[in-house]
C-alpha positions in Angstrom: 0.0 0.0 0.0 1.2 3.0 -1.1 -0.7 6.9 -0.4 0.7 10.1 -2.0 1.9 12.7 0.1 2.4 15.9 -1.6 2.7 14.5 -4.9 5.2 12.0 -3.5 4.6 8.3 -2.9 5.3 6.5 0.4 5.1 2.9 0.5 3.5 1.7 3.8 3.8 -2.1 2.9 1.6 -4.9 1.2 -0.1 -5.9 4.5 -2.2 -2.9 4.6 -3.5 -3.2 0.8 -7.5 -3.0 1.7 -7.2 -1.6 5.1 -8.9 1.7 6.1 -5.5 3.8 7.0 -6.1 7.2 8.9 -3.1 9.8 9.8 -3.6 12.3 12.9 -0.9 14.7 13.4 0.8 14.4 16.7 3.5 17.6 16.5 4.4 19.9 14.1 5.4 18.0 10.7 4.4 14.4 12.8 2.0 12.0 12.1 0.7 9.0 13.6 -0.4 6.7 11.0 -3.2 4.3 12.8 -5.1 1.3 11.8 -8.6 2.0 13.5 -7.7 3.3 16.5 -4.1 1.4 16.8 -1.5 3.6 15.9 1.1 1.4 14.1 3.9 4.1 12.9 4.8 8.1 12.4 5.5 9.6 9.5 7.9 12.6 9.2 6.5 15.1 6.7 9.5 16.9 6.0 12.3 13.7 5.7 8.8 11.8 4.1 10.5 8.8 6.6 8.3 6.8 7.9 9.4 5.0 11.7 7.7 2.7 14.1 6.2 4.9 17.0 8.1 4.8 20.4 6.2 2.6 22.6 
């Protein structure tokens, strides 16, 4: 699964192909990507890098 961002592409993986994916920003330029309610990673706007949260 892949969702454009600013006219660029970031892959989020295969295992989310058909999944309802929602982003919520968390600071200025961070996002939490969730799955329902479970977030599963952020997503830096600006480096477009996408890291798993720190649980």
């Amino acid at each position: 699964m892949a969702v454009c961002w600013w006219q660029h592409v970031v892959f989020l993986g295969r295992a989310l192909a058909g999944h309802n994916v929602g982003f919520e920003e968390i600071a200025d330029g961070v996002w939490a990507i969730q799955v329902g309610l479970q977030p599963i990673a952020h997503f830096d706007a600006r480096t477009r890098h996408v890291s798993a949260p720190p649980w």
